[in-house]
Backbone as ProteinMPNN parsed JSONL, in Angstrom:
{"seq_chain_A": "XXXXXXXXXXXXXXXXXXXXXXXXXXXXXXXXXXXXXXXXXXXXXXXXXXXXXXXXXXXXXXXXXXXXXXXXXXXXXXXXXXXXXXXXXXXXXXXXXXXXXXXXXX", "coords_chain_A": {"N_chain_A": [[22.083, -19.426, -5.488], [21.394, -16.166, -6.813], [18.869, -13.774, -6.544], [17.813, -10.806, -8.177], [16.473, -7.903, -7.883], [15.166, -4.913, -9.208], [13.226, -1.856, -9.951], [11.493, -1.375, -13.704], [12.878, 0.971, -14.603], [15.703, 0.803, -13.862], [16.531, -1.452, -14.616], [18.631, -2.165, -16.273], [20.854, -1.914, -14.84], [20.485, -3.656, -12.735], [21.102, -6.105, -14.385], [23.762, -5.49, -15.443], [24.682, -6.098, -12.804], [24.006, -8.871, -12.56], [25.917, -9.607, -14.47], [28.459, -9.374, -13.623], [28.143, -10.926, -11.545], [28.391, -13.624, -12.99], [30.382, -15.032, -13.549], [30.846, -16.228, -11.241], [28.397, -17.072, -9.427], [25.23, -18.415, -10.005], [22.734, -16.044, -11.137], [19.663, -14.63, -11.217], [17.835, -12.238, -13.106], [14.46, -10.271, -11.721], [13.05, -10.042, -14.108], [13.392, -12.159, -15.965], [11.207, -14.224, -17.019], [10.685, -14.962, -14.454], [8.224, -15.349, -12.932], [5.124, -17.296, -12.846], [2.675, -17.458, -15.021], [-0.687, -16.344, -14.333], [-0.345, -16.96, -11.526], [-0.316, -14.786, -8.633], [1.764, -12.227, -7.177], [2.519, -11.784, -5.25], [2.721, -14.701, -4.141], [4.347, -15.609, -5.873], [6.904, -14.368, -4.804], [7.265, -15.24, -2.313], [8.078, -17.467, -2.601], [10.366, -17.026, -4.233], [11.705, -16.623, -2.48], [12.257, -18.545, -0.5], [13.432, -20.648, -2.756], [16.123, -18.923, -3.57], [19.176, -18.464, -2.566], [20.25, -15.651, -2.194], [19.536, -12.382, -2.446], [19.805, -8.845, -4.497], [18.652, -6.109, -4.072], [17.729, -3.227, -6.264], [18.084, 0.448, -5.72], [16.781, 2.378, -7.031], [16.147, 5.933, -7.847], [13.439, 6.28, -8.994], [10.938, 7.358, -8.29], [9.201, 10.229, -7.497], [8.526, 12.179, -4.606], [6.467, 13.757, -2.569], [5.96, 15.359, 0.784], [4.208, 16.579, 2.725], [3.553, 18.71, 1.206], [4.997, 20.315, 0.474], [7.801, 19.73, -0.328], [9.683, 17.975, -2.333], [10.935, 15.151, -3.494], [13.47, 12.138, -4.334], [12.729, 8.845, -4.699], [12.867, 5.527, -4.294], [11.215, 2.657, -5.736], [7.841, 1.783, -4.804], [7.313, -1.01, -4.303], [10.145, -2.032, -4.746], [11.109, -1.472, -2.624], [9.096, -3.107, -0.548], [9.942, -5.342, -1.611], [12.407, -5.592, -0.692], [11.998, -5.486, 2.264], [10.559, -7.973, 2.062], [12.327, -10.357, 1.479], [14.281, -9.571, 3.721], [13.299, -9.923, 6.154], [12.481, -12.687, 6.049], [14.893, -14.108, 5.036], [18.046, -14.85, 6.429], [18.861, -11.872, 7.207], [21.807, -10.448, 6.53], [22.124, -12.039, 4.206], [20.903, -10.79, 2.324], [21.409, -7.536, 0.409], [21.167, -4.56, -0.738], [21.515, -1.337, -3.114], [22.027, 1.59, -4.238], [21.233, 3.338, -7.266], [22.668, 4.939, -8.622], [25.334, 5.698, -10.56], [28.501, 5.748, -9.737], [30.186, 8.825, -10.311], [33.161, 9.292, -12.789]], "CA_chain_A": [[21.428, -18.703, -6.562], [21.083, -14.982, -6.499], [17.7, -12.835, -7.16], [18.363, -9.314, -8.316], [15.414, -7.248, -7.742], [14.577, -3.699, -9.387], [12.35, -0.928, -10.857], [11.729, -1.418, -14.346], [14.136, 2.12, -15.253], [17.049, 0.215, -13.079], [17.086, -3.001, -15.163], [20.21, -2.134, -16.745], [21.55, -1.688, -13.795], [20.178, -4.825, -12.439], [21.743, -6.973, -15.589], [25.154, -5.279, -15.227], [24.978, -6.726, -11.217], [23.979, -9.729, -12.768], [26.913, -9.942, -15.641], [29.266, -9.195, -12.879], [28.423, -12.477, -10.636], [28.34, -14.679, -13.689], [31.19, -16.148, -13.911], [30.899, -17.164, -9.835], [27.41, -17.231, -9.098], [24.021, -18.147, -10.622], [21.734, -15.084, -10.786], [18.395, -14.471, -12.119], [17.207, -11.207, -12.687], [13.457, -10.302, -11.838], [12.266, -9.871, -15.627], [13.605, -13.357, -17.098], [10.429, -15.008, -16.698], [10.387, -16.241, -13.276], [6.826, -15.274, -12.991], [4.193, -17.94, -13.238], [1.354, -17.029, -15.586], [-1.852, -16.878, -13.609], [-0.021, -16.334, -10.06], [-0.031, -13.454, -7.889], [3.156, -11.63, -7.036], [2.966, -12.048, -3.685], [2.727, -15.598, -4.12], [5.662, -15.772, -6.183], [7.681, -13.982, -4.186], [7.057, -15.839, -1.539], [8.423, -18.923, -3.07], [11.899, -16.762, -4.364], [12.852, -16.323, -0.9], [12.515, -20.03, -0.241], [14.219, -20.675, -3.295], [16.763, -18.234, -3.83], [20.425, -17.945, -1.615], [20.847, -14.31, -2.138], [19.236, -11.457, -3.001], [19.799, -8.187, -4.343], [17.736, -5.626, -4.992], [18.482, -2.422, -7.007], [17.556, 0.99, -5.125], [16.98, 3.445, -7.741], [15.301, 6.911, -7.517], [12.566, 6.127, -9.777], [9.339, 8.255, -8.414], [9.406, 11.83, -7.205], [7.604, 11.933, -3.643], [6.082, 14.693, -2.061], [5.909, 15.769, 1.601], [3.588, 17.973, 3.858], [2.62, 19.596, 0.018], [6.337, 20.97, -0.39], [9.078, 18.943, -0.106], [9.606, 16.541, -3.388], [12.277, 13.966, -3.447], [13.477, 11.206, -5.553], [12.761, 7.703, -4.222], [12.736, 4.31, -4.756], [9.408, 2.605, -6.267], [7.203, 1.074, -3.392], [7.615, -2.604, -4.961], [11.235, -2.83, -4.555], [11.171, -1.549, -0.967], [8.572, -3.975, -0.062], [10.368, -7.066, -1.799], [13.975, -5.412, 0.394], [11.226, -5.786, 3.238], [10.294, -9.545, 2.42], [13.89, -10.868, 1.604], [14.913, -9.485, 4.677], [12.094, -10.921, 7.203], [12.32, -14.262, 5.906], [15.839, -14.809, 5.001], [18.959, -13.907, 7.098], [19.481, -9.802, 7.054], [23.322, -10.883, 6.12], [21.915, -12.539, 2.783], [20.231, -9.782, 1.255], [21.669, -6.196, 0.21], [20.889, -3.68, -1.345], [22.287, -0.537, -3.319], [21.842, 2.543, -5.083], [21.087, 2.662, -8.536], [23.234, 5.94, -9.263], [26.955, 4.662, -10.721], [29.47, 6.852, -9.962], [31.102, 9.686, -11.28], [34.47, 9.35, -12.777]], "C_chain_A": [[21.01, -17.332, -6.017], [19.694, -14.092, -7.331], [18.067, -11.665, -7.032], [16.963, -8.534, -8.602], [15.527, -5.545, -8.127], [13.427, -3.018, -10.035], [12.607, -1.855, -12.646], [12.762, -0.124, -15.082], [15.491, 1.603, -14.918], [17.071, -1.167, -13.608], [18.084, -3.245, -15.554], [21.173, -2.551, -15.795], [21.757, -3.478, -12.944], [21.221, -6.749, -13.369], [23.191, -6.86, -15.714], [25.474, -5.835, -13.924], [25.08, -8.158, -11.97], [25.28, -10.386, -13.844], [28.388, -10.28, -14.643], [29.234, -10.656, -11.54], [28.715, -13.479, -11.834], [29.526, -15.485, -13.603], [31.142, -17.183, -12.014], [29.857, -17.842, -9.625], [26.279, -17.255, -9.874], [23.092, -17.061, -10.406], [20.63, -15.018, -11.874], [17.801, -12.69, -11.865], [15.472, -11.431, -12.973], [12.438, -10.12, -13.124], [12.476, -10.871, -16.377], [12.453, -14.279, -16.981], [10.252, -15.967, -15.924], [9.14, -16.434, -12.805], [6.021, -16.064, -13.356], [3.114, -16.923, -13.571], [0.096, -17.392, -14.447], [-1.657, -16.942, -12.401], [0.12, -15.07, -9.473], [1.384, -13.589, -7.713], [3.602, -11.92, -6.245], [3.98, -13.697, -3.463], [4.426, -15.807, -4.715], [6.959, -15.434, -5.525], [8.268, -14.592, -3.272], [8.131, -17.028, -1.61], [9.854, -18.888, -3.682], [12.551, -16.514, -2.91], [13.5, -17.414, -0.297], [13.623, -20.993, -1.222], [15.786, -20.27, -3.762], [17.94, -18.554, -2.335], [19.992, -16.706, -0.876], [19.939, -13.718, -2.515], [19.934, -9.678, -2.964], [19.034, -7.278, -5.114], [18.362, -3.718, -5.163], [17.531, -0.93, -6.125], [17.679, 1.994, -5.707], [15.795, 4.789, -7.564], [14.815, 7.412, -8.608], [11.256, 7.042, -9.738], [10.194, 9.454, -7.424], [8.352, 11.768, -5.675], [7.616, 13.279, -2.841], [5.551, 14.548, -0.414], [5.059, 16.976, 2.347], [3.606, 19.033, 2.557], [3.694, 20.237, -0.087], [7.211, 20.406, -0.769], [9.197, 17.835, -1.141], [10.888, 16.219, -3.588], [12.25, 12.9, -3.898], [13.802, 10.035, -4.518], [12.642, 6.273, -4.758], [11.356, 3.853, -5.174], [9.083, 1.462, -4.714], [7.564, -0.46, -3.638], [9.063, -3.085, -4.719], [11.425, -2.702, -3.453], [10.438, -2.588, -0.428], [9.027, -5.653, -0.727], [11.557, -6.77, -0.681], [13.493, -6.127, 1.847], [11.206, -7.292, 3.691], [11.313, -10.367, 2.567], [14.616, -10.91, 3.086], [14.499, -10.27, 6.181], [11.935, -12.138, 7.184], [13.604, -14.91, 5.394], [16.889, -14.106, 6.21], [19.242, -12.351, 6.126], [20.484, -10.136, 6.508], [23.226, -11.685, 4.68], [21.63, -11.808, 1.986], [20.993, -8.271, 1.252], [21.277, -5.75, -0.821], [21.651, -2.492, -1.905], [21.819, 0.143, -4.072], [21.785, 2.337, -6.297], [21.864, 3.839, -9.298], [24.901, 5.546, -9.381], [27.395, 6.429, -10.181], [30.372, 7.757, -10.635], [32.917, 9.326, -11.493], [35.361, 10.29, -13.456]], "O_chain_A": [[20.385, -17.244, -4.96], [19.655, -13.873, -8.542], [18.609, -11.275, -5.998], [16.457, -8.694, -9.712], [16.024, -4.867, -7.228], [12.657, -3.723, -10.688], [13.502, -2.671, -12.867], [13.362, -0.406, -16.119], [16.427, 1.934, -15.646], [17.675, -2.022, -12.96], [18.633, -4.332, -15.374], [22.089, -3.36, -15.939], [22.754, -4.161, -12.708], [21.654, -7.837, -12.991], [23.881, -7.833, -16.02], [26.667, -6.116, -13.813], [26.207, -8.651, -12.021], [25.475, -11.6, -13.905], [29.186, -11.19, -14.869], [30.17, -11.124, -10.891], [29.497, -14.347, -11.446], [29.432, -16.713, -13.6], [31.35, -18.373, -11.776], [29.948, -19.069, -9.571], [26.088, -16.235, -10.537], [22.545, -17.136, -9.305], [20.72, -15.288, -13.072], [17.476, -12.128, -10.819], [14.996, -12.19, -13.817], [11.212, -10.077, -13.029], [11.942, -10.844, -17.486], [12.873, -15.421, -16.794], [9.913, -17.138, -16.1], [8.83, -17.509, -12.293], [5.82, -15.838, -14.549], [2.708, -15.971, -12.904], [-0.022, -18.465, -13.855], [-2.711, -17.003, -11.769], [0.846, -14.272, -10.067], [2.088, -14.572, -7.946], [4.766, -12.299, -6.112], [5.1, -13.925, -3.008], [5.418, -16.091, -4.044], [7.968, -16.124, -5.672], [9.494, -14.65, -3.174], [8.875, -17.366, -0.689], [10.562, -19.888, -3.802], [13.697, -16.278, -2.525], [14.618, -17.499, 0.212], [14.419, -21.809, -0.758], [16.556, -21.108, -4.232], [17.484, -18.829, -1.225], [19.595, -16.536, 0.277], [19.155, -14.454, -3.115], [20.423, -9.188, -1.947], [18.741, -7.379, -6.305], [19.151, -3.139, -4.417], [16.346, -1.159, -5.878], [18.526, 2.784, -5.291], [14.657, 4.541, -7.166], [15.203, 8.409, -9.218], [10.63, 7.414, -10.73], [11.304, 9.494, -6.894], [7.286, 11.181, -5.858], [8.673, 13.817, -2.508], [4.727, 13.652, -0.23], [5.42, 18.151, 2.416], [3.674, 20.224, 2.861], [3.539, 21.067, -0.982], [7.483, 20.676, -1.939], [8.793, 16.726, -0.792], [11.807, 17.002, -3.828], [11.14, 12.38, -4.017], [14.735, 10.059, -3.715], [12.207, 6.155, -5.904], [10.393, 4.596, -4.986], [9.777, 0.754, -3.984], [8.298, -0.938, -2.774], [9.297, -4.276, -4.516], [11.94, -3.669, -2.89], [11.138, -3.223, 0.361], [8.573, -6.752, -0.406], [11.709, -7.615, 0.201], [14.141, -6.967, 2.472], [11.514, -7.824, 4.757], [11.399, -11.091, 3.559], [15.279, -11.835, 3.554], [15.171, -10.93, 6.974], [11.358, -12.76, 8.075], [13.596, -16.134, 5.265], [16.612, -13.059, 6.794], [19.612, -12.0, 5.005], [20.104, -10.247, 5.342], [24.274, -11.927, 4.08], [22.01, -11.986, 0.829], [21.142, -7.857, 2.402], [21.027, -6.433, -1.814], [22.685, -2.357, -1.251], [21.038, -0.411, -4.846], [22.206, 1.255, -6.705], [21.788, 3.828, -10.526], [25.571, 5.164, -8.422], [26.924, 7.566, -10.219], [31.221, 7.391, -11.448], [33.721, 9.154, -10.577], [36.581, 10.188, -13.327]]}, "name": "protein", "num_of_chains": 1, "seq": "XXXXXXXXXXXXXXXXXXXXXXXXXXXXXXXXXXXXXXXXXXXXXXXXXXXXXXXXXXXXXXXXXXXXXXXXXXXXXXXXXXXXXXXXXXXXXXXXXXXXXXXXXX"}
């Protein structure tokens, strides 16, 4: 079973990953109500890593981030870096990837 982790602006994105395993692989993306009411995040999280195969999570350049008061650049949201973080620390590195959230030009 695969967890697909993004921003809420990269859900699309997230749902098209997910359309694209279906016919092989079970995936859940992070907005179908895997969330227990009344649990922390953490907690939950916790408990998709244990659960889950796979993960992937979506790496879109959602916030604007500023540098030494000049320098602003488009980054990922802190939340999906720190789930890339947990996935990775507690399952095999070789289970989890990650990817841009910008399709390509054609």
């Amino acid at each position: 079973m695969v967890f697909i982790g993004s921003s809420g602006e990269a859900n699309s994105i997230a749902h098209a990953i997910k359309k694209e395993l279906a016919p092989d692989l079970e995936a859940i993306v992070w907005n179908e109500d895997i969330f227990e009411l009344g649990e922390d995040t953490l907690t939950s999280l916790l408990k998709f890593v244990s659960v889950f195969d796979f993960a992937i999570l979506v790496m879109s350049d959602d916030d604007l981030i500023q540098s030494r008061g000049w320098l602003r650049k488009a980054a990922p949201r802190d939340n999906v870096v720190f789930e890339l973080g947990l996935f990775m620390a507690l399952q095999q590195n070789s289970w989890v990837n990650f990817g841009s959230g910008s399709l390509p030009r054609v």
